[in-house]
N, C-alpha and C positions, 0 to 999 in steps of 0.2 A: 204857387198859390197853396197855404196849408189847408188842408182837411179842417172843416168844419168840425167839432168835439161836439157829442149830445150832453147837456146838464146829463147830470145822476137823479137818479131816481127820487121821489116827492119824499117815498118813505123811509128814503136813507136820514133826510132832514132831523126828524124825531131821535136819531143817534147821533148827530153831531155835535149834542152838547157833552157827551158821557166821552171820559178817555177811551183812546183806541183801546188799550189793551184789557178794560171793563169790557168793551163789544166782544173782544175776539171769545176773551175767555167764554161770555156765556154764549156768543156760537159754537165754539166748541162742545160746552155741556150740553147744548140741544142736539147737536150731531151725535153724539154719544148716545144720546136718552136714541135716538132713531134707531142709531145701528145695533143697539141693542134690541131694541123693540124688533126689527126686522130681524133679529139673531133669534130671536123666542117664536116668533110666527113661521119660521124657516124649521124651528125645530121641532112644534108640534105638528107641521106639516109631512115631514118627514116620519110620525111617530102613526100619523092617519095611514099614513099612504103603508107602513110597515102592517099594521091593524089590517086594510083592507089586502091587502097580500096576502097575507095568512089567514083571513077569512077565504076569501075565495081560491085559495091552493087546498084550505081544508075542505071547502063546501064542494070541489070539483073533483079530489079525491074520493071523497064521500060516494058523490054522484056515480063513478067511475066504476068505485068496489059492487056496487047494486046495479050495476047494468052490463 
């Protein structure tokens, strides 16, 4: 007895009229726009965390010379 197949999705419908390789490409472009996006939030992440490092290595030096 085969395995029962689920329909695909309601929202796939709305691309089934556009050629495949129209869909692919601009999911691609939107994966791109993402993982870029996620590259810059990654980076000024990194730029915070460098920021409070050296604030607080300075402020505890500081602290450290007067007590």
């Amino acid at each position: 007895m085969p395995i029962p197949v689920p329909p695909p999705p309601s929202w796939l419908d709305s691309l089934a009229s556009y050629p495949h390789w129209f869909v692919a490409a601009c999911v691609t472009l939107v994966l791109a726009a993402v993982i870029w996006l996620l590259a810059k939030l990654l980076k000024w992440g990194l730029y915070l965390l460098i920021a409070l490092v050296l604030v607080g290595g300075l402020g505890t030096t500081i602290w450290l010379v007067f007590h």
